[in-house]
Backbone bond lengths (Angstrom), bond angles and torsions (degrees), N, CA, C in turn:
res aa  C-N    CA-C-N  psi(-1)  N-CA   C-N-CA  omega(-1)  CA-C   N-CA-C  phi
1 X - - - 1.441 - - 1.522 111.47 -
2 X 1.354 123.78 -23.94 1.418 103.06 -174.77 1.473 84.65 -146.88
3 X 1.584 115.90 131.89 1.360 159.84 139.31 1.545 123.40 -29.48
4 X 1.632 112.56 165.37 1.264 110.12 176.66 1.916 102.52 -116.77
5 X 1.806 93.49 -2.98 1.067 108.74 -176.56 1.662 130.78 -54.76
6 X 1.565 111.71 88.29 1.971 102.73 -172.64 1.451 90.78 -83.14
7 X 0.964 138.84 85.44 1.895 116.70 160.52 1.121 94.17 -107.82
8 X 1.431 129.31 147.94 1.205 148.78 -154.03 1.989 96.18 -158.60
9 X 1.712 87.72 137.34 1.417 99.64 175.81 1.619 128.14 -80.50
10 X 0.888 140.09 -166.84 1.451 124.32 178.05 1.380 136.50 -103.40
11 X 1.301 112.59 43.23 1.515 155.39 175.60 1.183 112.85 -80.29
12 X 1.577 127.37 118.34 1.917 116.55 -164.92 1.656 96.71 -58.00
13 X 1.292 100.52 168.96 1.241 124.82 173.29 1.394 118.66 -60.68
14 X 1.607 124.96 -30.71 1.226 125.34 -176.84 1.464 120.59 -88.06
15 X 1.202 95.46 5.96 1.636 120.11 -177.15 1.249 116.76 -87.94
16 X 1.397 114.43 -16.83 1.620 127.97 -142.88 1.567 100.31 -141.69
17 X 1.157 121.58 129.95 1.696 113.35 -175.38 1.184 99.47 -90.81
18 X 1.639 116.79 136.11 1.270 141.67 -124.01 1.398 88.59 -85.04
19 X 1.450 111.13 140.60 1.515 137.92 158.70 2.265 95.52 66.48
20 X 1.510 114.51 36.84 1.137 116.92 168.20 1.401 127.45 -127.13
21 X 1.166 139.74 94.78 1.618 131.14 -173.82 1.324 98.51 -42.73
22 X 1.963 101.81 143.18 1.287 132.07 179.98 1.335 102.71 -65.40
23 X 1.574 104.43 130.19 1.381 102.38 -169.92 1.337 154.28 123.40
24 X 1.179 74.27 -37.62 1.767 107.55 -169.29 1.583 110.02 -68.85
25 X 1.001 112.26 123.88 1.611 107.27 161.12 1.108 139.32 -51.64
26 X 1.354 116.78 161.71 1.889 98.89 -163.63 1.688 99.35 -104.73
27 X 1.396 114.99 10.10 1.259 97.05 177.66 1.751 109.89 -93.86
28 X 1.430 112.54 -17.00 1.594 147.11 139.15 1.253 118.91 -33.54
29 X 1.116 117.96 -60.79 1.467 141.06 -162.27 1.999 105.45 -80.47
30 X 1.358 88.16 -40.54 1.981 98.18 176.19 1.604 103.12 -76.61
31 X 1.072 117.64 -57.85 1.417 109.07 175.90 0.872 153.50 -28.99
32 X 1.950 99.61 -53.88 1.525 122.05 160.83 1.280 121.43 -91.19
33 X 1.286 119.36 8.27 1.784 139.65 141.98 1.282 114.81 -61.98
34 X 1.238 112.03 -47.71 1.730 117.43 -162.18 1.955 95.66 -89.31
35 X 1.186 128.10 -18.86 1.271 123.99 -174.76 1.534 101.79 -98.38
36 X 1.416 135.16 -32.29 1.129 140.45 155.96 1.651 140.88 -51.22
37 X 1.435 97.67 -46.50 1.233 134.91 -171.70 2.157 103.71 -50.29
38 X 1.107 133.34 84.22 1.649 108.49 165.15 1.439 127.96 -23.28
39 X 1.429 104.87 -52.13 1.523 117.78 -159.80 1.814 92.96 -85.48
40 X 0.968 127.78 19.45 1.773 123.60 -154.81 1.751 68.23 -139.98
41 X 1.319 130.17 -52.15 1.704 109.40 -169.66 1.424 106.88 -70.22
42 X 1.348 120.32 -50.05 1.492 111.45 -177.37 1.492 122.20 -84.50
43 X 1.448 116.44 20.68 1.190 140.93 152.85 1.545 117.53 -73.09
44 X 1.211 110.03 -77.58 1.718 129.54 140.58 1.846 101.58 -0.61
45 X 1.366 102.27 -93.51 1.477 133.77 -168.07 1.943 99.33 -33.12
46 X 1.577 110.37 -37.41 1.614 106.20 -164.97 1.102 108.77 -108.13
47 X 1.488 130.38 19.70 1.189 159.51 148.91 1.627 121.98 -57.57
48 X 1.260 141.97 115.39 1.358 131.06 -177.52 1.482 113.08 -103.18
49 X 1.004 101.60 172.22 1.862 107.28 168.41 1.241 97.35 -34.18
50 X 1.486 101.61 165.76 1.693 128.30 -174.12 1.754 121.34 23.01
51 X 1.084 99.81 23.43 1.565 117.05 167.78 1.673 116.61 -66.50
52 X 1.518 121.01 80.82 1.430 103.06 -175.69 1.543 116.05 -143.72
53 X 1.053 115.73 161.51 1.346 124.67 -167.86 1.594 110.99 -146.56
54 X 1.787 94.75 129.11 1.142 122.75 -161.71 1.694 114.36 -77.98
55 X 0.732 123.83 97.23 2.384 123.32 -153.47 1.974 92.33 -99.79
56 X 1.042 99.67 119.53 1.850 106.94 139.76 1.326 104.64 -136.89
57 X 1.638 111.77 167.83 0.950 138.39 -166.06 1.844 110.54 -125.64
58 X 1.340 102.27 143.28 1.766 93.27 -178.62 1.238 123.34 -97.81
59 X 1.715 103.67 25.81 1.398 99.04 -174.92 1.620 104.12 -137.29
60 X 1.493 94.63 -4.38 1.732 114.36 -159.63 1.829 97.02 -110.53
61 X 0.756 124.95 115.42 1.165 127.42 160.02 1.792 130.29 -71.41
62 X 1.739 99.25 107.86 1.732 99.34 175.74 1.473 92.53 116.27
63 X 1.150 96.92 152.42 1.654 119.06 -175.81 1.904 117.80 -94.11
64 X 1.714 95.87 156.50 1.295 96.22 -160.45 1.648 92.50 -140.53
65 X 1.571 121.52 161.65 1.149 125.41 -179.36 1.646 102.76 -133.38
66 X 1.194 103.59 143.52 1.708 122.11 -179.01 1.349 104.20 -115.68
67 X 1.497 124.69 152.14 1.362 113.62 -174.92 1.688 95.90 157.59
68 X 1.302 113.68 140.16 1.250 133.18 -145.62 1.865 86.70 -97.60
69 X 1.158 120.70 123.77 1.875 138.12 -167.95 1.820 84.06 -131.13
70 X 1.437 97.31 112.79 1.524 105.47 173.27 1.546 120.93 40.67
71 X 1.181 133.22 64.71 1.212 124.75 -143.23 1.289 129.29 1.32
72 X 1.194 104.42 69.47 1.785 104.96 168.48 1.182 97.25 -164.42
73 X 1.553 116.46 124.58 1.788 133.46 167.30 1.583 106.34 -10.12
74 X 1.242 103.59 139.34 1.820 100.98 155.76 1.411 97.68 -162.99
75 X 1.403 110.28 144.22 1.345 119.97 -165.00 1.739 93.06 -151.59
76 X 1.265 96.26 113.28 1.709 99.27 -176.53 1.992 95.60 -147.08
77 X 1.121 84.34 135.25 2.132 113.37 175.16 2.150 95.88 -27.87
78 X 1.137 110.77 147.08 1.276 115.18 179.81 1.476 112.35 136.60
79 X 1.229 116.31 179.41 1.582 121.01 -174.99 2.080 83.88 -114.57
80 X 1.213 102.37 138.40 1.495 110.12 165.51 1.142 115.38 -90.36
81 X 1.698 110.59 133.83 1.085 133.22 -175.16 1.927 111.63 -46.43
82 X 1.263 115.20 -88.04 1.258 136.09 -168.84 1.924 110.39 -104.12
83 X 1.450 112.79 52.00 1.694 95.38 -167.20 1.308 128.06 -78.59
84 X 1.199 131.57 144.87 1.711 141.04 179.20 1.633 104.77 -58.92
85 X 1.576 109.54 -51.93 1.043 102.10 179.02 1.592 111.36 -141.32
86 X 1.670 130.51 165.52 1.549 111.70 158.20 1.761 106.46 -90.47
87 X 1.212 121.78 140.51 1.400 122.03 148.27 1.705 104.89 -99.06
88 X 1.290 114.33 140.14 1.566 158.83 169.08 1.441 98.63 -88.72
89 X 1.373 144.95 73.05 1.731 117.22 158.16 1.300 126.70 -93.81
90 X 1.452 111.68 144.25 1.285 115.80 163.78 1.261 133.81 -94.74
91 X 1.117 125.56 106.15 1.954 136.16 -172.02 1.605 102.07 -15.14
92 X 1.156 137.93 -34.80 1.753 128.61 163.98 1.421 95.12 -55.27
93 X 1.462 143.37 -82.44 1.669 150.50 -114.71 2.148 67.25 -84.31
94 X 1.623 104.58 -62.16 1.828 89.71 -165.08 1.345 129.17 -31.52
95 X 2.206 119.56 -56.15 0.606 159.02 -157.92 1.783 95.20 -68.48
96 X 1.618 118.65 -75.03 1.437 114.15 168.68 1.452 131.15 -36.04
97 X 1.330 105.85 -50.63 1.914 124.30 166.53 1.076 99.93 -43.08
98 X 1.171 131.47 -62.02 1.375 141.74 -154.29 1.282 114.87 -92.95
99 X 1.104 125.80 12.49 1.279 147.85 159.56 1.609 120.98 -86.99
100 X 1.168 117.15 -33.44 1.715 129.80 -170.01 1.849 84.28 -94.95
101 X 0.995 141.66 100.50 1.753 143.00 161.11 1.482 89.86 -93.45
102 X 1.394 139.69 -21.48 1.255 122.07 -155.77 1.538 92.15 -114.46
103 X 1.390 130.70 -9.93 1.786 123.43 -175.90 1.646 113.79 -65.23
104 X 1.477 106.37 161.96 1.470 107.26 -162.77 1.787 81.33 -114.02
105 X 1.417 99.22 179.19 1.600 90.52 -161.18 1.235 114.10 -73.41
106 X 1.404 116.47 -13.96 1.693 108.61 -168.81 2.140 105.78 -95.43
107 X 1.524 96.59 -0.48 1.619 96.32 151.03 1.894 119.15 -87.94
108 X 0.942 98.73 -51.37 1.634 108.06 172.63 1.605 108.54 -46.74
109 X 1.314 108.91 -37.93 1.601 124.60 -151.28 1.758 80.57 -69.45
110 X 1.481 107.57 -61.35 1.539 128.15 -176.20 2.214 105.94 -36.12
111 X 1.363 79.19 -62.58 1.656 95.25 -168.21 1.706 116.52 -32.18
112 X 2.069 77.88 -49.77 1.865 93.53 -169.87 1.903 111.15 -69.25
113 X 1.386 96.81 -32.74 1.499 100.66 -177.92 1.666 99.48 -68.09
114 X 1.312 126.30 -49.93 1.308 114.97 -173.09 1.250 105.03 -59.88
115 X 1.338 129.27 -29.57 1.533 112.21 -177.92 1.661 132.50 -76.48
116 X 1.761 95.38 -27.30 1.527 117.78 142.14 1.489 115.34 -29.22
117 X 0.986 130.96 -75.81 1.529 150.70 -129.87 2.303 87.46 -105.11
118 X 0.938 88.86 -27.18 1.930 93.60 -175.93 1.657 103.70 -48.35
119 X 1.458 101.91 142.50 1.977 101.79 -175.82 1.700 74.00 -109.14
120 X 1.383 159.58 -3.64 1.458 149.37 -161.75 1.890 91.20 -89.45
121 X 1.193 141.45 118.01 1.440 147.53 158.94 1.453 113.26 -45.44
122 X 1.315 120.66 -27.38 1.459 116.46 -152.74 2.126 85.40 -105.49
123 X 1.347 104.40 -3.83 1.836 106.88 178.93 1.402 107.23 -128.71
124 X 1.191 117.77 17.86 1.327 97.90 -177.54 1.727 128.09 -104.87
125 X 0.848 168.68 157.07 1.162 166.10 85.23 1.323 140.09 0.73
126 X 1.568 133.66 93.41 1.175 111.92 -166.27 1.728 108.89 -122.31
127 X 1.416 96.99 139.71 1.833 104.44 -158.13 1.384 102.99 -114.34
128 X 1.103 117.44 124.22 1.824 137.88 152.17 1.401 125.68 -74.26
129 X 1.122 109.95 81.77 1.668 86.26 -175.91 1.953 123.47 -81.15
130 X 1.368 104.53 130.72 1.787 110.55 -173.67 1.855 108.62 -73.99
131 X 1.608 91.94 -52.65 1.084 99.87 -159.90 1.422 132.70 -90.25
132 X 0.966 136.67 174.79 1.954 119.04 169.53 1.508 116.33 -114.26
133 X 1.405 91.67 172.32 1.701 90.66 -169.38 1.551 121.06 -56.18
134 X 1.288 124.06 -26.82 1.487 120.38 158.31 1.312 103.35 -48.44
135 X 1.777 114.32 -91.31 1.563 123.64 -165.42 1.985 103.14 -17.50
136 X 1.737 117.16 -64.69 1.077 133.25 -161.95 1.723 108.12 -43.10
137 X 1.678 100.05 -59.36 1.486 114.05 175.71 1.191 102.50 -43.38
138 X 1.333 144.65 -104.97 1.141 154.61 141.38 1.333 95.68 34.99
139 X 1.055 124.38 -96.58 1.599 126.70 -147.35 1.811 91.33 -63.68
140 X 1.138 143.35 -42.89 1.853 150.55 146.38 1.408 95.39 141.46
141 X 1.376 136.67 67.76 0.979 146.47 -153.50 2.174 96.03 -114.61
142 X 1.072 88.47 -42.72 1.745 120.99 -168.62 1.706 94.06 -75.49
143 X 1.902 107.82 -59.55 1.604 103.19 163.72 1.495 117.73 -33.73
144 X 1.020 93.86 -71.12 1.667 116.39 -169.93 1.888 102.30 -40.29
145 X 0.907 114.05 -48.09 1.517 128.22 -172.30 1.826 90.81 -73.57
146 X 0.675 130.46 -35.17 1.545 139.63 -168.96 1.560 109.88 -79.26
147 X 1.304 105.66 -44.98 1.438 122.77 -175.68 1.733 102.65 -59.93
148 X 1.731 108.69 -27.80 1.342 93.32 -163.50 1.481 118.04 -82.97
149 X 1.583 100.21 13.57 1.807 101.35 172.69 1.314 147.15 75.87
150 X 1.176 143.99 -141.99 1.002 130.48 171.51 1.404 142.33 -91.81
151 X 1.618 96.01 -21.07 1.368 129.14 177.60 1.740 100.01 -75.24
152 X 1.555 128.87 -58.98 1.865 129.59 151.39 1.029 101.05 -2.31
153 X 1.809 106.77 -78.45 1.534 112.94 -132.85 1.239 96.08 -86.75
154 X 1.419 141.56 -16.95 1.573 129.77 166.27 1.249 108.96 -65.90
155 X 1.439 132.96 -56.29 1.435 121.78 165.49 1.581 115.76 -52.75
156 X 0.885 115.01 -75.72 1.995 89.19 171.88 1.070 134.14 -33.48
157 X 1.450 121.55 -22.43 1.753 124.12 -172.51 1.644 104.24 -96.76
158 X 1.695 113.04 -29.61 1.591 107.92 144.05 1.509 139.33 -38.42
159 X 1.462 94.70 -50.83 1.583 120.03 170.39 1.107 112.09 -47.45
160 X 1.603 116.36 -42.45 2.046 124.34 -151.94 0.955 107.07 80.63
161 X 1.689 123.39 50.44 1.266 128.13 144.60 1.134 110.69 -118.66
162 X 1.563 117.65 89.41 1.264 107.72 171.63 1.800 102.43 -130.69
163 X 1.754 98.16 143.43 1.486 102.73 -169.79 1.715 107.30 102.80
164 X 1.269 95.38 166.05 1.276 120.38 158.96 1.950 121.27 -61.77
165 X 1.486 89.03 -60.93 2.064 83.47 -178.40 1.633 91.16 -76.24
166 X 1.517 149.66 20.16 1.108 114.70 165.43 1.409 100.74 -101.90
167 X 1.198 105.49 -14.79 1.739 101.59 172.81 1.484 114.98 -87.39
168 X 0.998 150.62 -21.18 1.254 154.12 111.65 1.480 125.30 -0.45
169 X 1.399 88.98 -53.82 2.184 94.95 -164.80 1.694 83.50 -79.25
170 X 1.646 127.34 -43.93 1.153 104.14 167.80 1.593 134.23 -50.87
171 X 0.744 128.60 -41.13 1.650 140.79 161.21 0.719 105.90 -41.25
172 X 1.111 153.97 -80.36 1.182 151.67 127.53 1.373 133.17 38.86
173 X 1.233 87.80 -81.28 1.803 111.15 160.79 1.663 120.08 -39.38
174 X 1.539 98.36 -69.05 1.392 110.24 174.16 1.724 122.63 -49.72
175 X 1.213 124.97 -44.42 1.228 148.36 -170.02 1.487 101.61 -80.43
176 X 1.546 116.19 -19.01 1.736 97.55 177.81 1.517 106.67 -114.05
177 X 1.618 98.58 10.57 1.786 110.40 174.13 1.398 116.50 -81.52
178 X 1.648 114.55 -0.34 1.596 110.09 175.48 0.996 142.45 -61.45
């Protein structure tokens, strides 16, 4: 499913989200983001067994699974077995993500939450949560959120997430939105 192939048509560059052939699908386009991506491998890497997440797209038809294969991202077509959470994307939130190849995780970390939190349909993000804050810990879901540092946790504590029970009461939130 996803290539090493950049050929690009003859459309300026600012036209085209950076380093992606015109065109391309975003369920295409996430893939070879998430296998490219630094901050997407050592994302991957702090991830444990049965760590998975359930992906559709609102423009892509059919379901997809994310889930950490030897520490390194893999995201291949299918219904997921056991998922932590569903992501909902919309080709804007893909297209922006997939724009940062060079962000470290606690920019990416930023990106995805802003696209969460977005009232625009064509950027937003919409999250299910499966699992609970044990299951999450466990699988390093909570790491992963941790990893994103200092630059995260100032944007979350903007948000009114600050602490432990504010990240919680969010969980919370999400998980009784099913």
């Amino acid at each position: 499913m996803v290539t090493d192939d950049n050929t690009t048509t003859g459309a300026p560059q600012s036209l085209r989200t950076a380093g992606q052939p015109d065109g391309e699908p975003v369920d295409v386009m996430l893939a070879r983001f998430l296998l490219g991506s630094t901050a997407a491998q050592t994302a991957a890497s702090l991830l444990r067994d049965g760590a998975e997440v359930a992906v559709t797209f609102t423009d892509v038809a059919g379901e997809w699974r994310f889930y950490s294969d030897a520490a390194k991202p893999a995201m291949e077509p299918g219904k997921a077995q056991d998922p932590d959470f569903e992501l909902r994307l919309a080709p804007g939130a893909v297209r922006s993500i997939c724009s940062m190849p060079d962000a470290n995780i606690g920019e990416l970390g930023i990106a995805f939450f802003e696209h969460v939190v977005s009232r625009e349909p064509d950027y937003r993000i919409r999250v299910q949560l499966h699992s609970g804050l044990i299951k999450l810990t466990r699988r390093g879901w909570l790491g992963l959120l941790a990893r994103g540092g200092p630059n995260l946790a100032g944007w979350m504590a903007k948000k009114g997430f600050r602490g432990s029970s504010a990240v919680v009461a969010a969980l919370a939130r999400l998980k009784s939105s099913r």
